[in-house]
N, C-alpha and C positions, 0 to 999 in steps of 0.2 A: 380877930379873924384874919387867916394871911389872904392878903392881895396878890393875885394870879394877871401877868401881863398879857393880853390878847393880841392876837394881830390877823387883822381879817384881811383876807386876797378875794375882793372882788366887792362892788357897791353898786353893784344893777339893783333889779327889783329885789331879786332873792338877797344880797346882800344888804341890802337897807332898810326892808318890809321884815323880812322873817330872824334876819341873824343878829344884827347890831342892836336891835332893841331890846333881845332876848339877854344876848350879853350883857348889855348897860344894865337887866333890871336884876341879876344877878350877884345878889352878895359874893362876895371875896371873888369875881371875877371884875377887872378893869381894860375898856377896849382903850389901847395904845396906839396901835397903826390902823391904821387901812393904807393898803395897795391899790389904785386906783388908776387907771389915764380916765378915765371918763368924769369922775366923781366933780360938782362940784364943789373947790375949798371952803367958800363962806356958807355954806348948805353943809358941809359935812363940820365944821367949826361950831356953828352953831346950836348945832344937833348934839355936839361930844367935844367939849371944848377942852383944851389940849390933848387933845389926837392929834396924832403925827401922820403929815398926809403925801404917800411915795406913790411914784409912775409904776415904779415895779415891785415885787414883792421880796428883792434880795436884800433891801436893809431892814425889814423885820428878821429873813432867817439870817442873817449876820449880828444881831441888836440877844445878848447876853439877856436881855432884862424880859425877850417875850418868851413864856413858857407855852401858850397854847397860841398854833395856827388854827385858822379856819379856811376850809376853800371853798370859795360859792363864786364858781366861775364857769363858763361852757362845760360841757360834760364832757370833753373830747381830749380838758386841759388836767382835770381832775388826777388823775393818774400821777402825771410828772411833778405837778406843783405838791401833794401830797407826797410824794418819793423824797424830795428834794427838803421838804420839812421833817420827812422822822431822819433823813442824814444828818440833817442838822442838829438831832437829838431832843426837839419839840413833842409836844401833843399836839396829836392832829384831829380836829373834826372836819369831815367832807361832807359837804351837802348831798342829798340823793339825785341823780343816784350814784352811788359808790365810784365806777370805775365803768370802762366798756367793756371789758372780756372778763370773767371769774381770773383766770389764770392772773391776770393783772391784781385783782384782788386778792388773790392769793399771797401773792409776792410780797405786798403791801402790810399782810398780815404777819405775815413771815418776820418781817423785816422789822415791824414795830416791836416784834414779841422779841427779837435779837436786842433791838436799844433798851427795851423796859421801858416805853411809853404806851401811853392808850390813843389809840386811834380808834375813831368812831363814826356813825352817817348820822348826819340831820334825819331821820325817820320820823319828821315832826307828827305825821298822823296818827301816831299812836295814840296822842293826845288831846285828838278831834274829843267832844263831849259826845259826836254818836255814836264813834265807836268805840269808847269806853265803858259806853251805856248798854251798847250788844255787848261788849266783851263781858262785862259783867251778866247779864243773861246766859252766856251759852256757857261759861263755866259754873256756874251754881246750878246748872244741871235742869233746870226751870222749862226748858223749852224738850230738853229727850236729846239722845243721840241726833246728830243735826245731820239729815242726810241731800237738803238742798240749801243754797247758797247765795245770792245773787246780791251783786253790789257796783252802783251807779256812779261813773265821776262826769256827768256828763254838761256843758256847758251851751253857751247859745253865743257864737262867736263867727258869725258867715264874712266876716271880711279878713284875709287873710295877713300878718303885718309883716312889715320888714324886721324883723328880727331872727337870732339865731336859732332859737327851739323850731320856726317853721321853716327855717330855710333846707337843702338836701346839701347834709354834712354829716358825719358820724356822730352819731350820740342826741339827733335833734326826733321832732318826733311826739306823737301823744304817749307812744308803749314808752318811751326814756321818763317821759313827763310826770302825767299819772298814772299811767302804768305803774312804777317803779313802789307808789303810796299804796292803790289797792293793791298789788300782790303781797307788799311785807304786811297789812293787816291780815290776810288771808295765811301767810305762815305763823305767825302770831298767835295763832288760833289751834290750825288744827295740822304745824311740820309740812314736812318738805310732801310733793305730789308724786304720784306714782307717774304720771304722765300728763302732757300740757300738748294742748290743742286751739289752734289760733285762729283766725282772719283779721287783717288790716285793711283798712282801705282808705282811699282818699278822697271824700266828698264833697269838697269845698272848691269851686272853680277857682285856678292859681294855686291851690295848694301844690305844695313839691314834694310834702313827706307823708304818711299816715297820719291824719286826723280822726282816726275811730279803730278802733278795735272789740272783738270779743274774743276774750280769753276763756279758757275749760281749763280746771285743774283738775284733776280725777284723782278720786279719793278711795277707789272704788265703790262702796255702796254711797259715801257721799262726791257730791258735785259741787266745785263753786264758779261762778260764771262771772267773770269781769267783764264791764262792758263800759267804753266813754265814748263821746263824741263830740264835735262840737257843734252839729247842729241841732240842736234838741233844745226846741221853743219852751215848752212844758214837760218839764221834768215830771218824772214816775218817783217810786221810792228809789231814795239812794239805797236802803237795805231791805230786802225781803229774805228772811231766813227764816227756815221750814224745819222743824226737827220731830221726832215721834211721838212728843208731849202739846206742843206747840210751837205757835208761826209768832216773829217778830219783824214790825213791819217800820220804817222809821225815813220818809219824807223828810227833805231840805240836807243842805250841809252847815257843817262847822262854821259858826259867827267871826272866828280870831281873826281869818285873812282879810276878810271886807274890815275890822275893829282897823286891825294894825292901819292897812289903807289907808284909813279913815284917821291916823294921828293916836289912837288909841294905844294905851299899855297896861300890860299886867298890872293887877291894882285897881285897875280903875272901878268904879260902879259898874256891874253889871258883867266886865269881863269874863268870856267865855259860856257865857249863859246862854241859853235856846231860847226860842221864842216859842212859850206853849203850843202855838197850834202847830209845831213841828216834831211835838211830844211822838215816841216811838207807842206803839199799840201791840200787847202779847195778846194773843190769846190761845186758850187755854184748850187740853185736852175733852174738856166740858163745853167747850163753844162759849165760855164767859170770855169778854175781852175786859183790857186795861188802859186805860193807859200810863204810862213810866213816865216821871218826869227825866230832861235829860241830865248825865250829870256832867258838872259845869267842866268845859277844855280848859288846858293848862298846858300849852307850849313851854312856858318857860320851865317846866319840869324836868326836861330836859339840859338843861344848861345847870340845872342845878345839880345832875345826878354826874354830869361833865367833871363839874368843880369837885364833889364830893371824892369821886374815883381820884383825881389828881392830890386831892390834902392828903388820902388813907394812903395812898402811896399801892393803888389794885387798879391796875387800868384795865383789869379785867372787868371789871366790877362797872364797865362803861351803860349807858342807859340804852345805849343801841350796841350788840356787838358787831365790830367790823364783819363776822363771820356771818353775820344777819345777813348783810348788806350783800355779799358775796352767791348770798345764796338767794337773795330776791334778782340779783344779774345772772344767773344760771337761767333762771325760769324766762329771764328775755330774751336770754341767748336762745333754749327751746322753741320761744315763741316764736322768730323768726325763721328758723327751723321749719316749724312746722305749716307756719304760711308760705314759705317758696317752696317749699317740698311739697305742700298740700295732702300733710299725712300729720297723725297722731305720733308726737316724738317721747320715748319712753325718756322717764326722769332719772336716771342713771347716776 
């Protein structure tokens, strides 16, 4: 199998929790650099030994031998460091969310489809276990045309931290955050919104940016209601969805991010698995309920479908399209929209 040279720009959490381990577990993908000032060497050595470890990220796109960038860095930086790798004639994956303006994204798109590489988002939640486990209900038809929607990222986090996502800077933010996860499972589903209707607000004494929002995508006869926070002690269902057959009801999140945390990797026992009493529950147009066991997440499927697209020589064929990604930052764009305006913004 051919070995594909990686070179990740960026080893905060997002780059060391979610990207570098996906990589490493990655047949015919090999992580080569990481770009780093923060990172430290005998920690990042240890973890991926003979990694090559740079301040900046201009000797990977200089370095002949790396064929895929990745950028998991501030959402603000996203844009330039991804520009600057498909000039360099690289594959590029970017963390989510994509870009700050669609137009940016667009460009981006443009500009990859001009080199003949694939550029793609980390849209890791595609491949939560509970919403593969909804996805799979609402397409085999099981529940009825689905005409309500409702879906929870919400956390219990009242001390606010020094770092970038909560400080007031472009691109930081819960709507950049997880915002960016619940809206692309929501187009995933059921395409782009006739219209998006918003409220942000900031709850948390110290907070600088939005920490909670509820989003409305209108569907016409259907509704889907995004909603996170961070101060929510006792979480409700993360998914409540309603269709004209039956309701699918599905308490708790996705096991991988606490696993990864926790030292864990693809492979391991038990990776990706639910904890039955977080089992989703249908029930039926009969009033019988069920419950579904969930089926198991698989991040790294992603990385796989990366590699794949890059051997075929179809970067279209990417497991997230850039155009995805473009079009879940449209609907932020809307969102804020329609919070300072304080009106319903057509999706145009």
């Amino acid at each position: 199998m051919q070995q594909y040279a990686v070179g990740l720009i960026g080893y905060g959490l997002g780059g060391a929790i979610f990207h570098a381990p996906m990589i490493a577990a990655t047949p015919g993908l090999r992580l080569a650099r990481i770009a780093s000032r923060s990172a430290n060497p005998d920690e990042v050595r240890r973890a991926y030994p003979g990694v090559s470890l740079d301040e900046s990220p201009q000797a990977m796109l200089d370095d002949p031998a790396i064929q895929l960038v990745v950028v998991c860095t501030p959402n603000a930086s996203h844009y330039a460091l991804a520009k600057a790798a498909l000039l360099a004639g690289k594959h590029v994956v970017v963390d989510k969310p994509f870009v700050l303006s669609s137009a940016e994204g667009d460009e981006l798109v443009a500009l990859a489809a001009d080199k003949g590489v694939l550029l793609s988002v980390y849209q890791n939640r595609r491949w939560d276990g509970d919403f593969l486990t909804l996805r799979r209900a609402v397409e085999s038809g099981e529940l009825g045309p689905v005409h309500t929607y409702r879906a929870h990222f919400d956390r219990y986090a009242p001390q606010v931290k020094a770092r970038w996502k909560e400080s007031a800077q472009p691109g930081s933010g819960v709507l950049w955050d997880l915002g960016s996860h619940l809206i692309d499972q929501v187009l995933c589903l059921f395409g782009l919104p006739q219209a998006v209707t918003t409220h942000l607000s900031i709850q948390r004494e110290g907070a600088q940016v939005e920490d909670a929002f509820e989003l409305v995508l209108d569907y016409g006869k259907r509704k889907a209601v995004l909603h996170a926070s961070a101060l929510v002690r006792a979480p409700g269902p993360r998914y409540e969805v309603h269709g004209a057959q039956g309701s699918f009801i599905k308490y708790g999140v996705d096991t991988q991010e606490d696993a990864l945390k926790q030292g864990a990797r693809p492979g391991d026992a038990g990776w990706g698995h639910d904890i039955p009493a977080h089992y989703a529950t249908i029930t039926g147009a009969d009033g019988a309920s069920r419950t579904v066991e969930t089926i198991p997440g698989g991040y790294e499927a992603y990385y796989r479908g990366v590699r794949a697209a890059i051997a075929d020589g179809k970067p279209a064929l990417a497991p997230v399209a850039a155009q995805d990604a473009v079009a879940v930052v449209r609907v932020i764009e809307c969102a804020y929209r329609s919070h300072h305006e304080r009106r319903t913004i057509d999706f145009a």
